[in-house]
N, C-alpha and C positions, 0 to 999 in steps of 0.2 A: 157274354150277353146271349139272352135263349132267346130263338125265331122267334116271333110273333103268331106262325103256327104249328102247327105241331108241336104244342108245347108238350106237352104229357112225351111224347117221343123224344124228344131233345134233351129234357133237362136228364130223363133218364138214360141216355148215350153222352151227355156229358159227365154223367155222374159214374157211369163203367168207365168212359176213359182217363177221369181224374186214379180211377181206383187202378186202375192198369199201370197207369205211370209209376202212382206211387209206389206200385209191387216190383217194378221194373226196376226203378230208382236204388230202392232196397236193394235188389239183386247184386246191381253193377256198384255198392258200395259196399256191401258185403264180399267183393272180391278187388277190392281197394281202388273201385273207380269212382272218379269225381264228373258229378253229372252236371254239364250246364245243358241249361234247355235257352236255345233262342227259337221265337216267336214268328211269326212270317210278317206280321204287320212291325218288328222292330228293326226289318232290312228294306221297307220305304227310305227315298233320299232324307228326311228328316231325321233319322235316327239311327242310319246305318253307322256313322263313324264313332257315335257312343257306342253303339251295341260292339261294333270292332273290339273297340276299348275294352269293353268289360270283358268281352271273350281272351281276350289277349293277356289281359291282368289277371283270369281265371287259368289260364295254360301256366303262366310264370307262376301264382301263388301254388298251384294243385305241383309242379315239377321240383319247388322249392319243398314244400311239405314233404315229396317224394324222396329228395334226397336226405331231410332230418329223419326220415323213418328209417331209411340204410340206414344209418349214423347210429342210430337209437339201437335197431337189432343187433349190428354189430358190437356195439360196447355190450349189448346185453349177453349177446355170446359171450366175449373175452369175460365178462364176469362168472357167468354160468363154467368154462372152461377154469377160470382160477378156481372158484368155491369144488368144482371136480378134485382140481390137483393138491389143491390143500388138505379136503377129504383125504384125498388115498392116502397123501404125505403123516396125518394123523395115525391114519389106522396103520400103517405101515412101520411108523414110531411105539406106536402103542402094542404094536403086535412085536416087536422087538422086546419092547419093555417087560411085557408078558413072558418069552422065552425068557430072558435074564432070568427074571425071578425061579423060573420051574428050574434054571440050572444050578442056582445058587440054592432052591429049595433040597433038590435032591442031594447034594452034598453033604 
């Protein structure tokens, strides 16, 4: 809600710090952080033990996600590691196979 004076000042300092957040926001999600914003008027007695709440279920779901993401890189590794060793394994058959033949050619 904008003051009643200083309008032309307000709307435009709520309008940099909307822009600030959201550039912040980015920042700390772009380095795999999960942002909650709690409010000052959502920790009045009327609404602190929801607000609790959702902070709480925000920690568990963001910690939960964190652990599918290990989970996820690591099979991504062991895949990326096999498609490596099967690679070499190829070329390593196939580079056998190649000699064979120059031995058996020159004969």
């Amino acid at each position: 809600m904008i003051p009643k004076s200083h309008v032309d000042y307000w709307t435009l300092k709520i309008a940099r710090n909307r822009q600030r957040d959201q550039e912040v926001w980015r920042q700390l999600e772009a380095k795999e952080w999960s942002v909650i914003v709690v409010w000052e008027c959502q920790l009045n007695n009327r609404n602190f033990q929801s607000t609790v709440e959702t902070v709480l279920n925000g920690i568990v779901k963001n910690g939960e996600d964190y652990r599918l993401s290990i989970e996820t890189r690591k099979c991504s590794r062991e895949e990326y590691y096999l498609k490596q060793r099967l690679s070499k394994e190829r070329e390593c058959k196939l580079l056998s196979e190649v000699k064979e033949l120059f031995i058996v050619h020159r004969k």
